[in-house]
N, C-alpha and C positions, 0 to 999 in steps of 0.2 A: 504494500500500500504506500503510496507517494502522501509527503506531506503537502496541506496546502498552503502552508504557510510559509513565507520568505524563511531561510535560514541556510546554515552553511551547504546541507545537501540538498536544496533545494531554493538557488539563489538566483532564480528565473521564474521562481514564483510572486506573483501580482498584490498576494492577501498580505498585509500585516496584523498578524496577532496581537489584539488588548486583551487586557481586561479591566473588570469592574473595581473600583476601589469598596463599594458600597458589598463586595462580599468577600474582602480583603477586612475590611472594619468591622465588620458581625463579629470575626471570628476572634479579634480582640476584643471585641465587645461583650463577647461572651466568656471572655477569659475576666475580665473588670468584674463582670455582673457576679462572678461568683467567689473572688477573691481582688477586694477596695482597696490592696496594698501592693497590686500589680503593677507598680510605676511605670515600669517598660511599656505595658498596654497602653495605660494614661498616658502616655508622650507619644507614643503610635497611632493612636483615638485623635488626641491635639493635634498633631501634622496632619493627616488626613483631613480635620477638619479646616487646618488652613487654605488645602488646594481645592476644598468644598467651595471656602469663598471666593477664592479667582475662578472657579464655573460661574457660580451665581451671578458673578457680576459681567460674563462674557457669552451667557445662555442669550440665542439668539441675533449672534453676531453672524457674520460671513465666518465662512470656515477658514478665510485668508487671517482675518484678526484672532479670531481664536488659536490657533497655530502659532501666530506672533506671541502673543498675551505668554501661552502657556508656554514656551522655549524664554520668555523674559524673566518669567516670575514661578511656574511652578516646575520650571528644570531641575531649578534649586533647593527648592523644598524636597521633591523626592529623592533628592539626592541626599541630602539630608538626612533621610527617612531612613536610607538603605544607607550610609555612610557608618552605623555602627553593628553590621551584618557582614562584614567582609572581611574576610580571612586575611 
């Protein structure tokens, strides 16, 4: 089976692969809801919820500005995000 997603074997493929932050945040959300001393979670919850607000505020732009927006402002935050995960 061929993947369809752009990647190293398969780097003449057209789809890029996302995903959803909102089922990335559950799963910390559900690690909070059941232990309030999960700080990690908490600061994972809080960043997510900062690049919530640069959507919010770019919902319903051109997809040319939203692009812009989010390579200005939420590059850094996810990088951020994943900047204390790296070996």
């Amino acid at each position: 089976m061929s993947n369809l997603y752009i990647n190293k074997e398969n780097p003449e493929a057209t789809v890029e692969e996302v995903c959803c932050w909102a089922h990335v945040r559950r799963k910390f959300y559900d690690i909070v809801a059941s232990n309030d001393k999960a700080n990690i979670a908490h600061r994972i919850i809080d960043k997510i919820g900062e690049i919530y607000h640069i959507e919010s505020t770019i919902r319903g732009m051109s997809p040319d500005v939203r692009l812009k927006t989010r390579k200005e402002k939420s590059v850094k935050l996810v990088n951020e995000l994943f900047a204390g995960f790296k070996k």
